[in-house]
One Martini backbone bead per residue (centre of mass of N, CA, C, O) as a GRO file, in nm:
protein
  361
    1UNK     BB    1  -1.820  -1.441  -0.593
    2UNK     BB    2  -2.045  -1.327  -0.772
    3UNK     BB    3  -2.191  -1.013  -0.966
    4UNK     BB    4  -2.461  -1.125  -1.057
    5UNK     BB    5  -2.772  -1.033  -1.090
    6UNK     BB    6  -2.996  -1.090  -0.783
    7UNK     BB    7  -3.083  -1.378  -0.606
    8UNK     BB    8  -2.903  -1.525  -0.375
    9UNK     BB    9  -2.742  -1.790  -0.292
   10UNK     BB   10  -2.665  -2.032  -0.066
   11UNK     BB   11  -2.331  -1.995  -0.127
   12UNK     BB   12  -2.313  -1.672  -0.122
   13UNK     BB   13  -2.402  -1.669   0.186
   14UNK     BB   14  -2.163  -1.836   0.290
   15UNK     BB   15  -1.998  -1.616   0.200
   16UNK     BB   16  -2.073  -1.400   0.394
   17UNK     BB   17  -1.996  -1.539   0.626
   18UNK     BB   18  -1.679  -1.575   0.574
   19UNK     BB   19  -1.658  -1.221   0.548
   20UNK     BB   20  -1.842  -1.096   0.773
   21UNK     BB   21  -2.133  -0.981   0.639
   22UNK     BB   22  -2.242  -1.221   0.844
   23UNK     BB   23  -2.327  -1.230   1.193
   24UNK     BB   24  -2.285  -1.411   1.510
   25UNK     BB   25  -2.307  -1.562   1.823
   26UNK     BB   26  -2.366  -1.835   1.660
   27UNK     BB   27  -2.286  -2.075   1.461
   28UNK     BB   28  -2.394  -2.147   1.144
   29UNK     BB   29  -2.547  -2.350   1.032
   30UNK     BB   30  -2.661  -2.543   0.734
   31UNK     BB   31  -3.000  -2.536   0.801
   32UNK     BB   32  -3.020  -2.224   0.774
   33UNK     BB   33  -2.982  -2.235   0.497
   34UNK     BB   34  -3.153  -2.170   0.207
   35UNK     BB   35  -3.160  -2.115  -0.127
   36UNK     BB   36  -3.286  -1.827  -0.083
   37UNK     BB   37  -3.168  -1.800   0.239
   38UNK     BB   38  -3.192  -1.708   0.559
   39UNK     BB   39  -3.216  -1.803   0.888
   40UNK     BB   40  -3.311  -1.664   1.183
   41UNK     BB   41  -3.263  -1.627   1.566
   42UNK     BB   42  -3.321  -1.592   1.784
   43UNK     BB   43  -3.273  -1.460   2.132
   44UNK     BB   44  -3.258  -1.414   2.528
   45UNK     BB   45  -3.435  -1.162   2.438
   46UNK     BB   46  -3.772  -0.991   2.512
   47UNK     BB   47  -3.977  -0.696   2.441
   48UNK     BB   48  -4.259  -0.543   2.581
   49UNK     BB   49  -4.467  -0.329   2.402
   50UNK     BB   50  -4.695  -0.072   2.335
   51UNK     BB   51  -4.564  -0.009   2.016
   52UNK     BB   52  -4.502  -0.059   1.759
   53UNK     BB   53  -4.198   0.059   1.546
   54UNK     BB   54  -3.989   0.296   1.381
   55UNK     BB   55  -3.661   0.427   1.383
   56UNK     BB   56  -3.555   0.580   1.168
   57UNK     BB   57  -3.333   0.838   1.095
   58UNK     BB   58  -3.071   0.837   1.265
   59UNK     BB   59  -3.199   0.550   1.474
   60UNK     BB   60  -3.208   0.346   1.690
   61UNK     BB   61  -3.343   0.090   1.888
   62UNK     BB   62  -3.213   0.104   2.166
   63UNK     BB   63  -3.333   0.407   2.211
   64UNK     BB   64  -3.636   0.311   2.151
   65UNK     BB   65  -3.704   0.126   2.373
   66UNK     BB   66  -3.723   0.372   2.609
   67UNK     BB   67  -4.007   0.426   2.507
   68UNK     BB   68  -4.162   0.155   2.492
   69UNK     BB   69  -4.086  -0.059   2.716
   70UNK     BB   70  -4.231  -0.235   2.957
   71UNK     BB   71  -4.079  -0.528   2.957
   72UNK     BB   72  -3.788  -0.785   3.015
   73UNK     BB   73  -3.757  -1.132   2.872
   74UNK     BB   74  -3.684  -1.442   2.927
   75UNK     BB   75  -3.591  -1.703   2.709
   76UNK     BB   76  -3.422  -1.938   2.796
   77UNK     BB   77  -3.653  -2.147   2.916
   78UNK     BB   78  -3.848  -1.977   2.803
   79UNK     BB   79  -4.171  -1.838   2.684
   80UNK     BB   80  -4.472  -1.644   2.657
   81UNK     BB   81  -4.621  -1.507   2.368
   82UNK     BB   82  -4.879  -1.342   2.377
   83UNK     BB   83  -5.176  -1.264   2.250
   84UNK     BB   84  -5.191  -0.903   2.151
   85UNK     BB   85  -4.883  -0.876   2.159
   86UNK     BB   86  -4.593  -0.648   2.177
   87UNK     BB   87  -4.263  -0.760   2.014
   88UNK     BB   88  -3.907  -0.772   2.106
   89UNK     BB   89  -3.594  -0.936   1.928
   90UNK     BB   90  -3.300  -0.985   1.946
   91UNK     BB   91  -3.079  -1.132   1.717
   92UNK     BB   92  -2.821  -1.305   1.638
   93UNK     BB   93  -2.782  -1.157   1.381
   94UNK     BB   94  -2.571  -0.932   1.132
   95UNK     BB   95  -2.457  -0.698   1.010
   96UNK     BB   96  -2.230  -0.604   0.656
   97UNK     BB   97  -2.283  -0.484   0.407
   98UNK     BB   98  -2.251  -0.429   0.105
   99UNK     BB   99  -2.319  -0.167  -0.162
  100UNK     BB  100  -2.443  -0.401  -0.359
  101UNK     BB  101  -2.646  -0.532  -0.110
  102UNK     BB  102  -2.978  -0.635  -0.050
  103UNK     BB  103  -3.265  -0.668   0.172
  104UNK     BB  104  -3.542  -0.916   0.232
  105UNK     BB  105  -3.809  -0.990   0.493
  106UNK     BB  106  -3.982  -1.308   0.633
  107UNK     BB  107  -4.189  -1.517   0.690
  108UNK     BB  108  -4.219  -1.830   0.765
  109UNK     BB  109  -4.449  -2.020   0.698
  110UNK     BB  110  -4.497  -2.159   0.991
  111UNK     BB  111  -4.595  -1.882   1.092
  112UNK     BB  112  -4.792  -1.753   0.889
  113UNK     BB  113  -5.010  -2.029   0.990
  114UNK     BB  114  -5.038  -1.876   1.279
  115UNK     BB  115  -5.065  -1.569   1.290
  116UNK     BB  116  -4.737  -1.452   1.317
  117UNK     BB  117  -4.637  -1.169   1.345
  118UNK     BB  118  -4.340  -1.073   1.144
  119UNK     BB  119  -4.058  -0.869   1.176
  120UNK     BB  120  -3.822  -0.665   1.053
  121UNK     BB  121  -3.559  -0.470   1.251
  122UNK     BB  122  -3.385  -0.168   1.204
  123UNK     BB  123  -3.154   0.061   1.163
  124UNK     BB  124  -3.272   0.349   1.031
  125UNK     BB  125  -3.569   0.277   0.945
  126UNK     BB  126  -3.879   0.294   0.743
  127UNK     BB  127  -3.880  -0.005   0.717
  128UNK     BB  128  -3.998  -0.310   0.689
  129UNK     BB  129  -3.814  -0.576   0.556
  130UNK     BB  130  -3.575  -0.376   0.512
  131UNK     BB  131  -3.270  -0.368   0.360
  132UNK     BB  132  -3.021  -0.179   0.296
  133UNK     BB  133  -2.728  -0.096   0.143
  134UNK     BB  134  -2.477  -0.154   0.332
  135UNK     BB  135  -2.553  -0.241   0.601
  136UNK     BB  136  -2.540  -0.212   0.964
  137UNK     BB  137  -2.617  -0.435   1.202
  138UNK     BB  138  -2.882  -0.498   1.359
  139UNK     BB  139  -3.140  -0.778   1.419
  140UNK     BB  140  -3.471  -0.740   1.462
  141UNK     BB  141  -3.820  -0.891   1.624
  142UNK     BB  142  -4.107  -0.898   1.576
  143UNK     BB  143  -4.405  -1.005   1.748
  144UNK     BB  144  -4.759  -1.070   1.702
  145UNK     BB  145  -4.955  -1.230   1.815
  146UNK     BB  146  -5.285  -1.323   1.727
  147UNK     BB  147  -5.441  -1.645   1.746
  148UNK     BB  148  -5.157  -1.727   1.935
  149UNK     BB  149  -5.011  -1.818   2.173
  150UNK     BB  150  -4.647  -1.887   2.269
  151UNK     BB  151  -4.347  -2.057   2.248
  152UNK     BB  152  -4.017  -1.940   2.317
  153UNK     BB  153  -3.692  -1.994   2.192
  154UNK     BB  154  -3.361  -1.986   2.167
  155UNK     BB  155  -3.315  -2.016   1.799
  156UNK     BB  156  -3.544  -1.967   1.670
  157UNK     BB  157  -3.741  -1.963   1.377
  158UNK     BB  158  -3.934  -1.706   1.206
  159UNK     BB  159  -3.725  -1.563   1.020
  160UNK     BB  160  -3.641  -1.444   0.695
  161UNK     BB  161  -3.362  -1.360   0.431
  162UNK     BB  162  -3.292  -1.174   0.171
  163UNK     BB  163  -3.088  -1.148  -0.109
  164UNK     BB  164  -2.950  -0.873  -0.363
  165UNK     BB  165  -2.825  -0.777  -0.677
  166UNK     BB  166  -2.991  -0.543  -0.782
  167UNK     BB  167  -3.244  -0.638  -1.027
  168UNK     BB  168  -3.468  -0.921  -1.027
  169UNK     BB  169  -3.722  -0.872  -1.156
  170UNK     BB  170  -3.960  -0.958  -1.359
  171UNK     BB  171  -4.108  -0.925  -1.665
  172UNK     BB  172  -4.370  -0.986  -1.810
  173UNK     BB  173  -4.251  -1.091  -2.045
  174UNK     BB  174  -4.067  -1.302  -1.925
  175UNK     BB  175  -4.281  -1.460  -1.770
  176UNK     BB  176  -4.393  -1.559  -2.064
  177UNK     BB  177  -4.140  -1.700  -2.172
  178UNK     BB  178  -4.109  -1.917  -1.937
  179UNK     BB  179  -4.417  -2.025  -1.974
  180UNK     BB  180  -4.358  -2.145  -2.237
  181UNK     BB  181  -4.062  -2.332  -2.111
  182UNK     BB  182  -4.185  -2.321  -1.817
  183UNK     BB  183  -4.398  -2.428  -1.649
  184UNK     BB  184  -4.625  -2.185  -1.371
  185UNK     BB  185  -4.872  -2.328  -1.430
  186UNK     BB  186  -5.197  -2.570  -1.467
  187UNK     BB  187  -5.257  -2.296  -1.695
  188UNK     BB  188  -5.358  -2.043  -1.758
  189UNK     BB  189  -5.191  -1.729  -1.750
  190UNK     BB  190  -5.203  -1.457  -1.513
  191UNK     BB  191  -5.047  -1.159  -1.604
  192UNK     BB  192  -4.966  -0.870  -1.393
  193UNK     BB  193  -4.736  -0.809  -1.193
  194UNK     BB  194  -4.727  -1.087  -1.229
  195UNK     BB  195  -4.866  -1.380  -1.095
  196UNK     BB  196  -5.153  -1.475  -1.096
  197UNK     BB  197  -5.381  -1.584  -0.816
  198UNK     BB  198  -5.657  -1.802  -0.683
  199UNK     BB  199  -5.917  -1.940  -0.506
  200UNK     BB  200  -5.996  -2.247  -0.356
  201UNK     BB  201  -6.382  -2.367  -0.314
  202UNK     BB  202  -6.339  -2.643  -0.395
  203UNK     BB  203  -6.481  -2.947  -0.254
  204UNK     BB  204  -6.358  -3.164  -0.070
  205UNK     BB  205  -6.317  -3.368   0.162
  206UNK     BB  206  -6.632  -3.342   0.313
  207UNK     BB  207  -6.621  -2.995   0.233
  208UNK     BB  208  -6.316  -2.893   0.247
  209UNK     BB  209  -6.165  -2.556   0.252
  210UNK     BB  210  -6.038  -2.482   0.521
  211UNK     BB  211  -5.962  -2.262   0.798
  212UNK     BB  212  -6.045  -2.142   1.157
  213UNK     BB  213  -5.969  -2.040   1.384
  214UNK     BB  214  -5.988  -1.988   1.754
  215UNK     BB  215  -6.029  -1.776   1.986
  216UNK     BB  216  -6.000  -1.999   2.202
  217UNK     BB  217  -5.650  -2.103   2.298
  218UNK     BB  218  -5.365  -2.257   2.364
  219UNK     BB  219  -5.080  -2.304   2.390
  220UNK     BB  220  -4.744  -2.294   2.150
  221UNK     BB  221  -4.493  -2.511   2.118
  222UNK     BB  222  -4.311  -2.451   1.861
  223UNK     BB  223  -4.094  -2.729   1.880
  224UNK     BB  224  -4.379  -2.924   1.826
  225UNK     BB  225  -4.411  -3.152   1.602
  226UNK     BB  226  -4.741  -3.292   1.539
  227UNK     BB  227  -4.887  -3.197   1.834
  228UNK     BB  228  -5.153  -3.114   1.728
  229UNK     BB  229  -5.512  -3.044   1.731
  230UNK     BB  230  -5.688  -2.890   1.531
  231UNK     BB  231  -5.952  -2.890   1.673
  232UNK     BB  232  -5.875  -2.707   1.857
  233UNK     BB  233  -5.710  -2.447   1.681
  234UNK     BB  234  -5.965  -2.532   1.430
  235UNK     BB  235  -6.216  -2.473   1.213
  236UNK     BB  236  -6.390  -2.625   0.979
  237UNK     BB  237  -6.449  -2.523   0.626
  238UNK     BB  238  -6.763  -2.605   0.482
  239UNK     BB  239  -6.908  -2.661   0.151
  240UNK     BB  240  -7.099  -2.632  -0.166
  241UNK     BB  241  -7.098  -2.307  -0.270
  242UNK     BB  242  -6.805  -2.173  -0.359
  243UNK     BB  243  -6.859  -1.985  -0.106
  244UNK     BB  244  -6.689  -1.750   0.151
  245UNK     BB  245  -6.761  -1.545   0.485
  246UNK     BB  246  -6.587  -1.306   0.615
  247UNK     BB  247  -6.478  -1.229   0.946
  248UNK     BB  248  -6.370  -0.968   1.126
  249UNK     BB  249  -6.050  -1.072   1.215
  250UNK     BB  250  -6.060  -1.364   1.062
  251UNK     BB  251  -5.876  -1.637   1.013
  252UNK     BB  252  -5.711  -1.811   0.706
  253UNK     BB  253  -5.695  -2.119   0.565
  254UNK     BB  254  -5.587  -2.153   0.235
  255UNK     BB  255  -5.612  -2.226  -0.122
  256UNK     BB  256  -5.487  -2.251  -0.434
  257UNK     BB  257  -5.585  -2.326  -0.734
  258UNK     BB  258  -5.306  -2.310  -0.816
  259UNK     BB  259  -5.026  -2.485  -0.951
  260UNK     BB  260  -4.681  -2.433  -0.884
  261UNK     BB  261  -4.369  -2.283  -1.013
  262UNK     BB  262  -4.003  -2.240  -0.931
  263UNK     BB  263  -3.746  -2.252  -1.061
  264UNK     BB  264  -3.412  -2.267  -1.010
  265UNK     BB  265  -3.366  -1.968  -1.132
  266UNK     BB  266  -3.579  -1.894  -0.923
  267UNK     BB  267  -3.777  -1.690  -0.752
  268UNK     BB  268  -4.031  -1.571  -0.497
  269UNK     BB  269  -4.328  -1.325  -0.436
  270UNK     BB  270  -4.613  -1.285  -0.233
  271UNK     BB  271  -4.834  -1.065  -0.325
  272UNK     BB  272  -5.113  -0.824  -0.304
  273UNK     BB  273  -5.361  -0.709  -0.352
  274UNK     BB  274  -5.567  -0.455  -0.377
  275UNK     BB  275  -5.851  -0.316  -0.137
  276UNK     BB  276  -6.028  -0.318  -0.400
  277UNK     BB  277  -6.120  -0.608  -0.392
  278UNK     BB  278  -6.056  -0.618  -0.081
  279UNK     BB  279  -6.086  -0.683   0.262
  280UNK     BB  280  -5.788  -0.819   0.249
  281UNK     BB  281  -5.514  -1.054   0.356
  282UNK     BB  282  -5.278  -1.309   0.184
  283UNK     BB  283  -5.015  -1.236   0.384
  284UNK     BB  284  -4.690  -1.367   0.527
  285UNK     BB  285  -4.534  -1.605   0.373
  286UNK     BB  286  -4.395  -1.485   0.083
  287UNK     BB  287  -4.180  -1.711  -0.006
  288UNK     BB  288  -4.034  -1.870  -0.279
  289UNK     BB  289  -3.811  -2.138  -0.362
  290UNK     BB  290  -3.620  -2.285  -0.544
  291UNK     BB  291  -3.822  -2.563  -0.679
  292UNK     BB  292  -4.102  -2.509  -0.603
  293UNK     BB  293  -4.262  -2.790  -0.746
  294UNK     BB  294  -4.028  -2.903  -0.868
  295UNK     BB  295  -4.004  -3.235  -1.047
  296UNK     BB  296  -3.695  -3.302  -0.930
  297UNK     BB  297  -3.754  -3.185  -0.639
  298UNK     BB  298  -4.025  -3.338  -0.565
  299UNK     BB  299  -4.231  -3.225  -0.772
  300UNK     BB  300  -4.574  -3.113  -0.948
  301UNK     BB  301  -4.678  -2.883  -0.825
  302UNK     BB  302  -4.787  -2.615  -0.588
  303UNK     BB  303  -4.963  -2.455  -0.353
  304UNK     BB  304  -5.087  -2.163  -0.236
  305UNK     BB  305  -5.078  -2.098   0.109
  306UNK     BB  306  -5.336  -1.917   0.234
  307UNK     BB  307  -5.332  -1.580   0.462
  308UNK     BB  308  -5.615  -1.460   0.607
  309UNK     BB  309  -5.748  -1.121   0.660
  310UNK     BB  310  -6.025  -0.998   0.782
  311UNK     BB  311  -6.142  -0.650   0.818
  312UNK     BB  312  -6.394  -0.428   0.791
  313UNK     BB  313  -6.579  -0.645   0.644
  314UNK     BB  314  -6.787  -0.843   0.540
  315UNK     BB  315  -6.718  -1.118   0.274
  316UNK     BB  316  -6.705  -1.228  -0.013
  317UNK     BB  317  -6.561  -1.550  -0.138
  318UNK     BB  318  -6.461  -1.668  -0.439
  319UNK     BB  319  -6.441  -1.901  -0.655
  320UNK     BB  320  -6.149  -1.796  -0.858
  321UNK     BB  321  -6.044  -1.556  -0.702
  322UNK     BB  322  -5.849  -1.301  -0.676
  323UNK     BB  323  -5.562  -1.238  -0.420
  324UNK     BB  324  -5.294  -1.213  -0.616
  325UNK     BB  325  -4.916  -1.269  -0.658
  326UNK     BB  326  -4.600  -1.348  -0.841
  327UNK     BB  327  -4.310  -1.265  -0.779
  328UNK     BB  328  -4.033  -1.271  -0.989
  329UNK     BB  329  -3.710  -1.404  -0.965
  330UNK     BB  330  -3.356  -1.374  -1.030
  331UNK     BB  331  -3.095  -1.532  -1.006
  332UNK     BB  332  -2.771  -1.543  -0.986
  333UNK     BB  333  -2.770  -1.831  -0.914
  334UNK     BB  334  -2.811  -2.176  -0.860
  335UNK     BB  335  -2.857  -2.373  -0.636
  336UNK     BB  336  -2.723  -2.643  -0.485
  337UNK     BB  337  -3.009  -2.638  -0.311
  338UNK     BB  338  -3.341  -2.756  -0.341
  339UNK     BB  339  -3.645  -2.740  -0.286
  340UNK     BB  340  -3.664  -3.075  -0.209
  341UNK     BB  341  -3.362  -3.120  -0.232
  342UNK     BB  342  -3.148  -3.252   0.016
  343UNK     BB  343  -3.428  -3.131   0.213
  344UNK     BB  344  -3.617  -3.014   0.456
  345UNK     BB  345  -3.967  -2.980   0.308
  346UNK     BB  346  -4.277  -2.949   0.456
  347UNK     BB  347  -4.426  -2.798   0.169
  348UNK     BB  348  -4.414  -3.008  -0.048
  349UNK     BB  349  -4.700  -3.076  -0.241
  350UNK     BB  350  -4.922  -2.914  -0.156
  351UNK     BB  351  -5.192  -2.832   0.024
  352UNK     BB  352  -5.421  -2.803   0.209
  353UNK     BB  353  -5.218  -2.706   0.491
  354UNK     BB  354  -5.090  -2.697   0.827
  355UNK     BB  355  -4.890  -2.642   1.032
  356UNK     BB  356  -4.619  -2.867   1.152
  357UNK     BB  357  -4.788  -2.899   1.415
  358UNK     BB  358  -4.997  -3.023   1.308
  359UNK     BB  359  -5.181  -3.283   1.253
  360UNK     BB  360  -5.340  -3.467   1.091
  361UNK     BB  361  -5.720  -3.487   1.030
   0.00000   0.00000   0.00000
């Protein structure tokens, strides 16, 4: 395995697999491991929590449940996990990292398209999603379905988990410098602190520009692909004003302005601006995969689907407004299979589109 600084590609991960410094209770699979990360498994428990929590310092999960758990579900045969509740649920990986290799951890596309909230939770931890250089132990998903109650069984993935090796984030200069030899969007770039990216709201065919959850709908069989009436469990949102009015509380998919380029060599995540430009949030599912809108790989820039949650107050979201970042990161090593190519990647070249469960509208 190379000792590059960077984040950990493909091969490295099968490497930690093979030194056991990533354990599971059951084998895994070759479509498990992704161009730069590795996707997680729910197990056969979830325990209903009264409240979300971090372990703390020197202090484990296990101990910690007896003090939150409501009680606990079989997941063997299927259960259904409710809207506005918070699980937690044992995965089946664990880890055993080397001391000069840290982890964090994202809901996967369709998890964040979703409105399902997903978190890793680990011993001694003091943030979600944060995995320490060095760490042991087990590794657990908080789950809190916001918008839709779901189905879900042992072996489902709802987050990945991505290794890195040292500082591997781009700086502004340098990032200035590779969009200048592989164009990293299909405009002038706005850098500063990562790739700034604003949301598209010009009208589309019929005037769609995006989609609001619907308050009351029935449950998602996660394992369900194309299988869902969109508007069922979604309004859509049209307008010829290029401009709409968001409502506390209400999630909406929506799509970035920008189409995106990944390079082979490079991974990214997707930051939010500071609450000073608006009250919303703007990622749940925040990984972008070497190769991502790359045009070897299938693609020719990808835009970013945007997952926004309105806060405290209705605001105005306007088109071409700034709404987040790409923070850019180096790879260790270019991974050996790049997303969308030679492997199943449900939303390369995409626009606004809705995860993989539901029909086309």
């Amino acid at each position: 395995m190379s000792h590059t600084a960077g984040v950990l590609p493909s091969q490295a991960i099968s490497g930690l697999i093979a030194s056991g410094a990533i354990a599971a209770e059951r084998p895994v699979p070759v479509d498990q491991i992704q161009p730069a990360s590795l996707d997680l498994r729910l197990g056969s428990t979830a325990y209903r929590l009264r409240a979300s929590f971090l372990t703390g310092s020197g202090r484990s999960v296990a101990e910690r449940l007896d003090e939150f758990t409501m009680h606990r579900i079989d997941l063997t045969d299927g259960a259904v996990l409710e809207k506005g509740c918070v699980y937690l649920v044992p995965l089946m990986e664990s880890l055993a990292l080397p001391g000069d290799i840290q982890a964090v951890a994202n809901a996967k596309s369709s998890t964040g398209r979703l409105d399902l909230l997903t978190r890793l939770v680990t011993d001694r931890g003091v943030e979600f999603d944060r995995i320490a250089p060095g760490y042991a132990g087990p590794l657990y998903a908080e789950i809190c379905p916001r918008s839709f109650s779901v189905l879900v069984r042992p072996g489902m993935r709802l987050n990945q988990v991505r290794f890195r090796r040292g500082h591997a984030v781009l700086s502004d200069a340098t990032l200035a410098d590779l969009h200048a030899r592989t164009p990293l969007v299909d405009g002038t770039p706005h850098i500063d602190g990562g790739l700034g990216f604003s949301v598209d709201l010009e009208p589309g065919p019929q005037d769609l520009v995006g989609w609001q959850a619907r308050p009351h709908t029935g449950v998602i069989d996660l394992d369900l692909i194309g299988q869902y009436d969109p508007l069922e469990f979604w309004s859509p949102i049209r307008t010829q004003a290029r401009h709409i009015i968001l409502d506390p509380g209400a999630f909406y998919i929506l799509v970035s302005r920008e189409a995106v380029h990944i390079p082979p060599d490079c991974a990214a995540e997707m930051a939010p601006y500071l609450a000073m430009v608006g009250e919303f949030r703007v990622h749940y599912a925040g990984f972008f995969d070497p190769g991502f809108g790359h045009a070897p790989a299938g693609g020719a820039g990808a835009r970013g689907v945007l997952e926004v949650r309105c806060h405290e107050a209705p605001f105005v979201l306007e088109h071409g407004q700034g709404v987040g970042r790409l923070v850019y990161e180096r790879m260790a090593e270019v991974p050996e299979r790049l997303y969308g190519a030679d492997m199943a990647s449900n939303y390369q070249g995409q626009g606004l589109k809705l995860s993989k469960h539901f029909r086309a509208p």
